[in-house]
ROTI-444517 format. One line per field, with one value per residue (C-alpha): x negated, y negated, z negated; residue in one letter; residue number from 1. Coordinates in nm, 3 decimals, padded with zeros to 5 digits. Each point is the difference from the previous one (the first is absolute). Layout:
<zatis>
X <- X; ...
Y <- Y; ...
Z <- Z; ...
rest <- A; ...
nr <- NUM; ...
</zatis>
This chain:
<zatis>
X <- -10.502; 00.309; 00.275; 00.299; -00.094; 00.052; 00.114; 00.340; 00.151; 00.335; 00.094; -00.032; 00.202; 00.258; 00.169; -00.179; 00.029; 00.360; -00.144; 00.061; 00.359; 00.012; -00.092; 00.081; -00.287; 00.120; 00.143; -00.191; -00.395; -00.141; -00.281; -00.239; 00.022; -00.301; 00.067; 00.166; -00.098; 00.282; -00.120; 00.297; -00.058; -00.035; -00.278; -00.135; -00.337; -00.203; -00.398; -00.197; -00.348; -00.253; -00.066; 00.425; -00.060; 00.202; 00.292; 00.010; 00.374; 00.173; 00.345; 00.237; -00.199; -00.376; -00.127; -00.205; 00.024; -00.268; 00.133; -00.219; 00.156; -00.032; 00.108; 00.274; -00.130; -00.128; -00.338; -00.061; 00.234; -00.108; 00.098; -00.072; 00.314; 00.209; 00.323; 00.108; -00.310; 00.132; -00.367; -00.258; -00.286; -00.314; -00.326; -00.162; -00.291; 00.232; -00.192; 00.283; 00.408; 00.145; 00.313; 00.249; 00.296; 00.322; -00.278; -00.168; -00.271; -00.282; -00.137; -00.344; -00.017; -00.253; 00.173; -00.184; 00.042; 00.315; -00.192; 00.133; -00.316; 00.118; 00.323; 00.055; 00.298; -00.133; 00.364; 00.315; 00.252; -00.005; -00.227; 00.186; -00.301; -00.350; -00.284; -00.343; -00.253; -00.136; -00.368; 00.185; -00.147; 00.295; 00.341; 00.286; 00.348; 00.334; 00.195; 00.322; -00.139; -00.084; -00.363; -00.230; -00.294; -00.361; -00.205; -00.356; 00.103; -00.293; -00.082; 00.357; -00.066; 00.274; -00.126; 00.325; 00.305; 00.253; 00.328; 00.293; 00.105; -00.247; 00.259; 00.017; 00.308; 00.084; 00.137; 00.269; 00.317; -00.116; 00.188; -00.040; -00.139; 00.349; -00.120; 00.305; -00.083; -00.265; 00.042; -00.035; -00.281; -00.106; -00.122; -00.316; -00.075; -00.259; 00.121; -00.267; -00.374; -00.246; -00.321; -00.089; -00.202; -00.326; 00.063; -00.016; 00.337; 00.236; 00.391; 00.288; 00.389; 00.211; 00.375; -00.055; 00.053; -00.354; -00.326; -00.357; -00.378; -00.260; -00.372; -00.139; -00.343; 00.153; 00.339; 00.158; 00.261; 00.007; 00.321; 00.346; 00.278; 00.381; 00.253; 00.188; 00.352; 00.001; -00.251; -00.329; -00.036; -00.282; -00.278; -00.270; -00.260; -00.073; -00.317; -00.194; 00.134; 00.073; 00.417; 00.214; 00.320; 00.254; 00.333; 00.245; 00.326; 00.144; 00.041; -00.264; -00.383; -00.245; -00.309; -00.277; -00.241; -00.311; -00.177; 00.330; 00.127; 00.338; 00.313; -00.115; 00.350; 00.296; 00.087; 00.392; -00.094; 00.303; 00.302; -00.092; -00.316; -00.343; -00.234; -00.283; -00.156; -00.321; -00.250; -00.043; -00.457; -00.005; 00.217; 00.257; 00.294; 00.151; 00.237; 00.212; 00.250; 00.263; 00.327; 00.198; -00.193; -00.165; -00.347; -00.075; -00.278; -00.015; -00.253; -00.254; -00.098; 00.338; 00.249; 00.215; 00.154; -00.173; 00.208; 00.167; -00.204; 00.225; 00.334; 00.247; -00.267; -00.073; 00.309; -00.137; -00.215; -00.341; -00.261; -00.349; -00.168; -00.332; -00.134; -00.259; -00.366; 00.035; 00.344; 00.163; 00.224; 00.203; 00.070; 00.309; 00.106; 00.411; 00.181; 00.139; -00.275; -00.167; -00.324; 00.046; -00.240; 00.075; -00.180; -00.086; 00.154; -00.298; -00.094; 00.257; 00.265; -00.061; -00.008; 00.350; 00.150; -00.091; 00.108; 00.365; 00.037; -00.046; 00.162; 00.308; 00.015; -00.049; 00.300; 00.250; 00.222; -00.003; 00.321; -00.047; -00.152; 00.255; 00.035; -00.117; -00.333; -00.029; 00.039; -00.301; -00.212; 00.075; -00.150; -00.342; 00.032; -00.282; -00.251; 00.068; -00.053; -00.376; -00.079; 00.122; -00.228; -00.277; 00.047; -00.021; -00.321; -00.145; 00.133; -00.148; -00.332; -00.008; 00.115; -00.228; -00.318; 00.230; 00.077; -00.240; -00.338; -00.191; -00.279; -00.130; -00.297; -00.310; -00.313; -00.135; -00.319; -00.202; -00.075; -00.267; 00.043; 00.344; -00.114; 00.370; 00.092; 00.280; 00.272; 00.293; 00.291; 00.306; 00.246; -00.082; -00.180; -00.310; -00.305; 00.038; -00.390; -00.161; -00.267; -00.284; -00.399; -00.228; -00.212; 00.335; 00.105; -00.212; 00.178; 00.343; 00.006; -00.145; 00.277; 00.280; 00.180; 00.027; 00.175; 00.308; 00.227; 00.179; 00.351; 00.082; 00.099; 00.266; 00.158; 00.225; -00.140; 00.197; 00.249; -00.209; -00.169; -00.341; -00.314; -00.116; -00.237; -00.140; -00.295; -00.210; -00.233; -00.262; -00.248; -00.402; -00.321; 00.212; 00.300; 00.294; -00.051; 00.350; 00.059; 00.280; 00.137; 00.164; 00.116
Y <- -12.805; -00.053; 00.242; -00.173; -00.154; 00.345; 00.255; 00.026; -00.365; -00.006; 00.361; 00.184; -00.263; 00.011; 00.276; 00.320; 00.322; 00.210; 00.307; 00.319; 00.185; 00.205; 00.290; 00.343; 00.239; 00.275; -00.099; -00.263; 00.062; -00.330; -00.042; -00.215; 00.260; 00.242; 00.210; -00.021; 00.175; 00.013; 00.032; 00.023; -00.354; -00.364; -00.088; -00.354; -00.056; 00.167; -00.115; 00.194; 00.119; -00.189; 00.249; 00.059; 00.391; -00.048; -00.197; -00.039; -00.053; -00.079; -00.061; 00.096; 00.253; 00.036; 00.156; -00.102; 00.184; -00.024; 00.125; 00.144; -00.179; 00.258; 00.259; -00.193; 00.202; -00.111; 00.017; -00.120; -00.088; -00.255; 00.001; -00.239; -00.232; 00.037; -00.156; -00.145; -00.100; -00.333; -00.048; 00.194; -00.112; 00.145; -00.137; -00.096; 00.221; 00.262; 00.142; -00.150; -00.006; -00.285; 00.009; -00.199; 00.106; -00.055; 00.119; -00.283; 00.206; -00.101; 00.313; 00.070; 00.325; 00.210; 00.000; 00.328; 00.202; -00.141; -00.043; -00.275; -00.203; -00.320; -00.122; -00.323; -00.152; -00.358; -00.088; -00.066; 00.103; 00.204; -00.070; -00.066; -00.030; 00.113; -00.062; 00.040; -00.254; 00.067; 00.123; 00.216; -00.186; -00.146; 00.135; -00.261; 00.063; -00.201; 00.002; 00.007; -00.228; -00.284; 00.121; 00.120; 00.130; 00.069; 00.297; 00.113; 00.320; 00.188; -00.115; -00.072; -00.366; -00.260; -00.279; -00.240; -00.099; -00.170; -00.110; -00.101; -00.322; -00.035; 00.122; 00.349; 00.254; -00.104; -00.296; 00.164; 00.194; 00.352; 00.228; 00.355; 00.301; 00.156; 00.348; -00.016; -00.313; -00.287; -00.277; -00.402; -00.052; -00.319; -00.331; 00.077; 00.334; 00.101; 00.214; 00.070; -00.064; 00.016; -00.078; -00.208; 00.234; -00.145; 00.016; -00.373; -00.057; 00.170; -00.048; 00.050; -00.044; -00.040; -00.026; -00.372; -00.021; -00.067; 00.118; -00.063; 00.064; 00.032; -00.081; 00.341; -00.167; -00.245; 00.152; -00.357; -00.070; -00.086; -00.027; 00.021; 00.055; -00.092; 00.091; 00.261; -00.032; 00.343; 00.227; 00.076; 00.401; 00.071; -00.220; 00.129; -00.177; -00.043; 00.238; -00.311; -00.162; -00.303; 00.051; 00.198; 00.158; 00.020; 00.166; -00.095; 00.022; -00.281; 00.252; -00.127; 00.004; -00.283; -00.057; -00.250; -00.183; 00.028; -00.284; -00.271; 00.175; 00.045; 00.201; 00.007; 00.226; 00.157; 00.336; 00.053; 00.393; 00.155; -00.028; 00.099; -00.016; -00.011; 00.286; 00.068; -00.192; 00.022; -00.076; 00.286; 00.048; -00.192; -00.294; 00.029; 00.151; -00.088; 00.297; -00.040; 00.178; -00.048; 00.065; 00.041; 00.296; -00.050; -00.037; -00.275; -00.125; -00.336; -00.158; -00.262; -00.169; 00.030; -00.059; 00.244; 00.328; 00.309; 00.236; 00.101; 00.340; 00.158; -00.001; 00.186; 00.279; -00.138; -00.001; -00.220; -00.309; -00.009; -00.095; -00.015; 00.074; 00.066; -00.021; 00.282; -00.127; 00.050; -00.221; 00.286; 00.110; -00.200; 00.222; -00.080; 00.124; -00.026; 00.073; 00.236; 00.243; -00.006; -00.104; -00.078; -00.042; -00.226; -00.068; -00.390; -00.107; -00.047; -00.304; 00.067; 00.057; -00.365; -00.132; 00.174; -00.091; -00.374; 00.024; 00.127; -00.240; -00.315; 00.169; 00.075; -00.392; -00.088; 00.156; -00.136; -00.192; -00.343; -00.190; -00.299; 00.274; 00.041; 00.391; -00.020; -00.150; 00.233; 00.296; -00.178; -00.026; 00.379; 00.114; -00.107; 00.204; 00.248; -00.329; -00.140; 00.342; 00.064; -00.385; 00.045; 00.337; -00.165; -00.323; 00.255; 00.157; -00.290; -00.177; 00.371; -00.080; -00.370; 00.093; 00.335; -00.185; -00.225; 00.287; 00.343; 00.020; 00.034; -00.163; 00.244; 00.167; 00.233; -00.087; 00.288; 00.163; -00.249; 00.157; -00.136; 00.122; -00.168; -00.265; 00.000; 00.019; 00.327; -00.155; 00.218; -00.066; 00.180; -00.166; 00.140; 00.317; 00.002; -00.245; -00.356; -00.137; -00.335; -00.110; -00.162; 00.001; 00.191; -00.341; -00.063; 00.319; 00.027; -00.369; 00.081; 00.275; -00.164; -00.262; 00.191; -00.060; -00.349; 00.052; -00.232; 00.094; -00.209; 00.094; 00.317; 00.138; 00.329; 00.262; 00.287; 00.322; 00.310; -00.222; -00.109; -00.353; 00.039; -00.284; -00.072; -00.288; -00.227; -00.236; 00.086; -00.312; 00.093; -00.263; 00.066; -00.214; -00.293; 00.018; 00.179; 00.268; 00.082; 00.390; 00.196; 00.289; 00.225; 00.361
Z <- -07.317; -00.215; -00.097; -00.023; 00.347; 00.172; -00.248; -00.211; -00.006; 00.098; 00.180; -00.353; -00.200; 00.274; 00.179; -00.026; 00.254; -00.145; -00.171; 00.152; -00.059; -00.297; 00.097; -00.154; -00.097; 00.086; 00.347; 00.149; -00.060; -00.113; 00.273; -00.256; -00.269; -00.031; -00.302; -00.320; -00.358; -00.233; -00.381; -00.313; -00.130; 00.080; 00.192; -00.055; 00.097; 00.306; 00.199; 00.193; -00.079; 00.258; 00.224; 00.053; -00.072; -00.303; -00.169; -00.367; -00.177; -00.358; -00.104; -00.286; -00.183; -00.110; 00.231; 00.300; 00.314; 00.295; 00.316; 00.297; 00.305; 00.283; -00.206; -00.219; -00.304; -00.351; -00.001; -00.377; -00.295; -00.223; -00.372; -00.249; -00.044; -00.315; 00.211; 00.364; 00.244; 00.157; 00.221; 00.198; 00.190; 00.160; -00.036; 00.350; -00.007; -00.044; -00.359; -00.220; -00.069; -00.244; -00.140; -00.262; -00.150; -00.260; -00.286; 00.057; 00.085; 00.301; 00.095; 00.240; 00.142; 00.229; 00.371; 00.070; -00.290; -00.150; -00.395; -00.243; 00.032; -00.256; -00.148; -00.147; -00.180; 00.002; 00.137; -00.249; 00.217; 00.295; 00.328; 00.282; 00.313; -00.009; 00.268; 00.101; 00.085; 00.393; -00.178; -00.249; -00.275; -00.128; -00.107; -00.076; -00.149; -00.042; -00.285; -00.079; -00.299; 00.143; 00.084; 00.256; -00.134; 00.217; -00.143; 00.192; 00.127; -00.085; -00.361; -00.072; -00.207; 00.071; 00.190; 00.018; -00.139; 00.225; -00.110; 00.222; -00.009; -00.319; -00.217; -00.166; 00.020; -00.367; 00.083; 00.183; -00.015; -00.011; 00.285; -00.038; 00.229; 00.225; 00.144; 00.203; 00.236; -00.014; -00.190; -00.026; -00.253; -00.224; 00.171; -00.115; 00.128; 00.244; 00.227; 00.260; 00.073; 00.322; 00.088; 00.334; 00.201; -00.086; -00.369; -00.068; -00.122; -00.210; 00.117; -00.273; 00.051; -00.278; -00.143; -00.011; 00.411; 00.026; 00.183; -00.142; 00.151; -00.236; -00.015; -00.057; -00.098; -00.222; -00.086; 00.077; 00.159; 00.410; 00.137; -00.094; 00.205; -00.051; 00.224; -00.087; -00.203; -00.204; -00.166; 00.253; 00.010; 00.237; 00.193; 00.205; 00.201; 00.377; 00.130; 00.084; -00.335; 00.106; -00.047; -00.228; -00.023; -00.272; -00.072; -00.245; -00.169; 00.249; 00.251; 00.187; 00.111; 00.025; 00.196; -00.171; 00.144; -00.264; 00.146; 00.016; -00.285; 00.110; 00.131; 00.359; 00.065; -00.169; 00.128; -00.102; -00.075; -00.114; -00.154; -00.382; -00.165; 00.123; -00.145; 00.235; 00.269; 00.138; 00.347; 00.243; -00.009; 00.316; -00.119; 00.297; -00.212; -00.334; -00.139; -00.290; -00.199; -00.245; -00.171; 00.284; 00.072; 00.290; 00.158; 00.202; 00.252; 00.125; 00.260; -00.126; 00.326; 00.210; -00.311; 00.000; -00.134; 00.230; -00.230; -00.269; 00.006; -00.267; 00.119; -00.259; -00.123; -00.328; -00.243; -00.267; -00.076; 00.175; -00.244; 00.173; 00.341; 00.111; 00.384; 00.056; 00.049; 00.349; 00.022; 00.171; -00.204; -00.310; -00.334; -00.235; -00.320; -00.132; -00.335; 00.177; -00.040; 00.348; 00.195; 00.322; 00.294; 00.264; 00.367; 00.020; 00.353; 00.296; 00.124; 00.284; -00.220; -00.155; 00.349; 00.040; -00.312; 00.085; 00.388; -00.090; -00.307; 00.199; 00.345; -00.280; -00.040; 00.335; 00.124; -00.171; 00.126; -00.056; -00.115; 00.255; 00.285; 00.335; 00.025; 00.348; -00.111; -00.319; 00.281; 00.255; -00.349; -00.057; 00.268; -00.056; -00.330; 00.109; 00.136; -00.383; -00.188; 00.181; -00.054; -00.429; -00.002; 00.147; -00.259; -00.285; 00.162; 00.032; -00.356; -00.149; 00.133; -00.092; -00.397; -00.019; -00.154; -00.277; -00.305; 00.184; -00.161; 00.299; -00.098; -00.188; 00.244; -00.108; 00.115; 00.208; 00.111; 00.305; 00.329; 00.155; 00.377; 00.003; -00.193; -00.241; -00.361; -00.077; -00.227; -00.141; -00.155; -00.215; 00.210; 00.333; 00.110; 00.177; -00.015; 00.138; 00.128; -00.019; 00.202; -00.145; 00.092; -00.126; -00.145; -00.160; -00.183; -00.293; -00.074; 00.108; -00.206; -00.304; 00.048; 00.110; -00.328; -00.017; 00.398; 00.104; 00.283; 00.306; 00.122; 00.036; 00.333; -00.044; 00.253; 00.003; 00.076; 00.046; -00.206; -00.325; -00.021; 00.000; 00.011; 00.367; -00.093; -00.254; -00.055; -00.294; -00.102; -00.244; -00.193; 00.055; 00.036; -00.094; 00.248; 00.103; 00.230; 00.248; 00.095; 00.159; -00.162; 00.233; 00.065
rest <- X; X; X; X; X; X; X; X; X; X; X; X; X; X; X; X; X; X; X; X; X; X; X; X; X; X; X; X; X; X; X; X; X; X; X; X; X; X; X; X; X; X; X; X; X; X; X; X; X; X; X; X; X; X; X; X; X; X; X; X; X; X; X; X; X; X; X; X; X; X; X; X; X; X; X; X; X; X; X; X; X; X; X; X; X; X; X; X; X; X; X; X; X; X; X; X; X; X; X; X; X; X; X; X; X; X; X; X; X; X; X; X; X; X; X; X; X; X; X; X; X; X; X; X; X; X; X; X; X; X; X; X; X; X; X; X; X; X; X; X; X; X; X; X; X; X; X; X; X; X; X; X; X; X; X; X; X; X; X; X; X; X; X; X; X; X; X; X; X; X; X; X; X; X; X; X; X; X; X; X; X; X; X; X; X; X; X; X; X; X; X; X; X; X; X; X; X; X; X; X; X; X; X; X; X; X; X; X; X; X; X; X; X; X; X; X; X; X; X; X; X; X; X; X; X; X; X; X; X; X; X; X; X; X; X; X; X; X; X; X; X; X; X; X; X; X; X; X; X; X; X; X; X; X; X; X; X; X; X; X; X; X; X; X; X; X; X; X; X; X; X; X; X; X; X; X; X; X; X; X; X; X; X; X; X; X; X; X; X; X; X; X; X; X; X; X; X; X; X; X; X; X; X; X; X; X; X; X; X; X; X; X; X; X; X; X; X; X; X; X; X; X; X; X; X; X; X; X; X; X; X; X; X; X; X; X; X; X; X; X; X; X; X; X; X; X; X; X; X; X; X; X; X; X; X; X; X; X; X; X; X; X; X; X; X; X; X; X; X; X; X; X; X; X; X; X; X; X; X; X; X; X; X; X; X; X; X; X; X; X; X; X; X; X; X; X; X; X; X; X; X; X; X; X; X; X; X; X; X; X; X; X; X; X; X; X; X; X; X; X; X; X; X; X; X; X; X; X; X; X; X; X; X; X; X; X; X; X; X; X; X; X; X; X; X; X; X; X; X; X; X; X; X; X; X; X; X; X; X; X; X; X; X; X; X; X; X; X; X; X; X; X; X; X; X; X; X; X; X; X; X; X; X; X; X; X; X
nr <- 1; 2; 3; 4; 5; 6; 7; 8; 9; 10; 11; 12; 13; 14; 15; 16; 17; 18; 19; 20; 21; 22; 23; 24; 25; 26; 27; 28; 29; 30; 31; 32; 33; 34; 35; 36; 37; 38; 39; 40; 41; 42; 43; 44; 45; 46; 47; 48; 49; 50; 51; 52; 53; 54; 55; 56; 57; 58; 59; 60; 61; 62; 63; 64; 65; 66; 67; 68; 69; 70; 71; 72; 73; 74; 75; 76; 77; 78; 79; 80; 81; 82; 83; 84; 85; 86; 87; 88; 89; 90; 91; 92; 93; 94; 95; 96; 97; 98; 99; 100; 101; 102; 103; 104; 105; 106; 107; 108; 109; 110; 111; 112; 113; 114; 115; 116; 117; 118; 119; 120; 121; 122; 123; 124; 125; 126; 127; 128; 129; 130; 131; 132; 133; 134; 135; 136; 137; 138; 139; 140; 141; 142; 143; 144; 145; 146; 147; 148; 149; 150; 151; 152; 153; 154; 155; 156; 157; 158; 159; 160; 161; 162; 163; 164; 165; 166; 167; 168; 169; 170; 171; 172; 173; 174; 175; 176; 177; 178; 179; 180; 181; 182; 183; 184; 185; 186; 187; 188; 189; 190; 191; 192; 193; 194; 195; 196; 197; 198; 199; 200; 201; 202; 203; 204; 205; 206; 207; 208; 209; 210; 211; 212; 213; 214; 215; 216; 217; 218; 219; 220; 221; 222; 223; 224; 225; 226; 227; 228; 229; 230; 231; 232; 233; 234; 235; 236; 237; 238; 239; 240; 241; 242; 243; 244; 245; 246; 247; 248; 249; 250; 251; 252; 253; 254; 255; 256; 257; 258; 259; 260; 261; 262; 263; 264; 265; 266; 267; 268; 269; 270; 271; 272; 273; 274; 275; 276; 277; 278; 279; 280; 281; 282; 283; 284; 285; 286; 287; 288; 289; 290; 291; 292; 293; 294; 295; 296; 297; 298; 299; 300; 301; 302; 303; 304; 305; 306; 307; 308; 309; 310; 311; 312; 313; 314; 315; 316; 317; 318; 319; 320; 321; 322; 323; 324; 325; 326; 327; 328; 329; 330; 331; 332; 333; 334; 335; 336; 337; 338; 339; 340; 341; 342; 343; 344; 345; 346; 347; 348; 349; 350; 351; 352; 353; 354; 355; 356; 357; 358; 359; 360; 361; 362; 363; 364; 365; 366; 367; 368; 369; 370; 371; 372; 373; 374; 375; 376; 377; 378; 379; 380; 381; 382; 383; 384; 385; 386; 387; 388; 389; 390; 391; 392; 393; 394; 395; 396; 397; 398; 399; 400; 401; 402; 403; 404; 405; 406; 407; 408; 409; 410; 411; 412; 413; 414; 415; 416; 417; 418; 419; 420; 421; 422; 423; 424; 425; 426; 427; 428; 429; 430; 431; 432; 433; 434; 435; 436; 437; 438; 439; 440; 441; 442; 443; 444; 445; 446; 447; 448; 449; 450; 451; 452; 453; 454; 455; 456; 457; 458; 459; 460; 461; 462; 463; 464; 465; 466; 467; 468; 469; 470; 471; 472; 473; 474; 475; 476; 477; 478; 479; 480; 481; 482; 483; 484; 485; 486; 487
</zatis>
């Protein structure tokens, strides 16, 4: 199943769904924002620990600040920086914090407790992105010279070196840390790093407009990917992997295809820079954010803008988001001080957003179109709006499997009477059950890691898309052995 044959080509780099009127804050309640914490300084970097109890900020100061989100309270301050803290991230098992700063300083820290566990200064100038690998094993940074450097998170010993562009920051013009805004770098910074979600690659963007993936066996380099026209600022993979998206000082966002190596669609963001952009955890949304202040979601498989979440509330640059683990909510930080929690719109609100973008189109008038006939045309408005919600239903359920992860299922406990397999999975609640023979189990279960899948087959229930169906082939006494996963 391809991307670019369903999702994102065309409707994104075209016209996008008009953001909502500005609205003021303190007339018209913003009905996607949640809560806001306003702290005295800059805020530049936010993530939220795995388990979404708890979001974890830095900004213009040295401090570290980890907020309890029901309660909208600090719940630990973190001090260890000797100047600004540009990046925060947790780890995912939830036991660690990293975070880089203008001291040039990468810093691990206990999630729980909130103690300076190791600091290292391995960077020359100051560390612009941090990240974990999916074990935890493996911490990476990006530097703002010319580096990203791989440590083992628990011993601390530096297991890489990669250079953007395979030249170092010396070789170009210097430009100086600005508190007061963000700033264009060097060509040969690095100014963010990922890691796919099963660890095998490393992914760095850099001042020199390009992407790379790494070999994280090998440290070589994979892939490297040219399309932007101005400095790269932020890149984060698909859940499944298999795509990636990247904002950047063009004022736009890309989607890549990993296996065609290429720009499968440009997504004409905003109208300034590019800070932020990331995949919702199910792979349906892509928000981004940027200089012109606002906070943006987009739709991956109907290509469009579902909304522009933010509306007026922030009042300065937005410099990273976060989606909560459960992709329910969308968290933002701003130099002007606050964090902001937004609601992610429901799969009926996508269906919406699409149905009134393309009924927008439809009725306009067409030049050559007799007003009588443009009047006849009109009045099957209602027919045309069911028929372009029931398109995006069914275009929803067609894209689903392309960018979610839902592939990932846990081999439950066997019971015998029913003669099925249990399987769970993070993505939906509840167990999903496979039938297979008792003569077969002992094998299917000894082989249910090397499993393959069919196509998919989605639904919406109470509004979400959820799996209905899929075949499940599994390889045992020397051939392939078809089952049907189901609710």
């Amino acid at each position: 199943m391809k991307l670019h044959s369903m999702l994102l080509l065309g409707a994104l780099a075209c016209q996008a769904l008009a953001p909502l009127a500005a609205q003021a804050a303190d007339t018209i309640p913003n009905r996607f924002a949640v809560k806001e914490i306003q702290t005295p300084a800059a805020l530049l970097g936010v993530d939220y620990s795995p388990d979404g109890l708890r979001v974890v900020t830095c900004g213009l100061g040295r401090d570290i600040t980890v907020w309890d989100v029901a309660s909208g309270k600090p719940a630990l301050l973190l001090k260890g920086h000797t100047d600004d803290v540009v990046a925060v991230k947790y780890s995912p098992n939830g036991r660690y914090i990293a975070s880089g700063g203008v001291d040039k300083a990468l810093i691990l820290w206990d999630a729980l407790t909130g103690d300076l566990l190791r600091k290292n200064t391995d960077h020359t100038d100051y560390v612009r992105d941090v990240a974990f690998s999916p074990d935890s094993k493996m911490l990476a940074s990006a530097g703002w010279d010319g580096q990203a450097l791989v440590f083992d998170t628990f011993g601390g010993q530096r297991l890489a070196t990669l250079k953007a562009g395979g030249t170092t920051a010396a070789a170009n013009a210097a430009q100086a840390y600005d508190k007061a805004k963000t700033v264009k770098g060097r060509s040969g910074n690095v100014t963010s790093v990922a890691f796919s979600p099963d660890g095998s690659e490393l992914l760095t963007a850099s001042g020199d407009h390009n992407l790379r993936t790494w070999n994280t066996t090998t440290w070589l380099l994979k892939t490297a990917l040219l399309g932007h026209t101005d400095e790269v600022w932020d890149a984060r993979y698909a859940p499944n992997g298999q795509y990636v998206v990247s904002g950047a000082w063009d004022n736009t966002a890309r989607v890549w295809s990993l296996a065609e190596k290429r720009c499968v669609c440009t997504v004409p963001a905003h109208v300034s820079d590019v800070w932020a952009a990331a995949f919702s955890p199910d792979g349906q949304l892509i928000a981004t954010g940027g200089g012109d202040r606002q906070v943006k979601i987009w739709d991956a498989a109907l290509g469009t803008l579902v909304q522009n979440v933010s509306g007026e509330l922030h009042t300065a640059e937005v410099e990273n988001l976060a989606f909560s683990p459960d992709g329910k909510t969308l968290a933002s930080v701003s130099r002007d001080g606050s964090l902001r929690f937004w609601r992610v719109p429901s799969p009926d609100e996508r269906v919406m957003a699409y149905a009134d973008h393309e009924i927008e189109k439809w009725a306009r008038k067409s030049e050559y179109e007799k007003t009588d006939e443009y009047q006849k045309r009109l009045t099957k408005r209602f027919d045309h709006l069911k028929d372009l919600q029931e398109e995006a239903r069914t275009r929803m359920l067609s894209g689903f499997g392309s960018t979610a992860d839902w592939q990932g299922f846990a081999l439950g406990d066997y019971n015998a009477d029913t003669e099925t397999f249990a399987l769970t999975t993070k993505m939906w609640p509840g167990a999903f059950h496979v039938k297979v023979p008792p003569r077969d189990a002992p094998r299917f279960r000894e082989n249910f890691g090397q499993r393959s899948y069919g196509a998919p087959a989605f639904e919406f229930v109470t509004g979400d898309v959820v799996l209905k169906a899929v075949d499940l082939t599994v390889a045992f006494g020397g051939s392939p052995h078809t089952f049907t996963l189901a609710r």
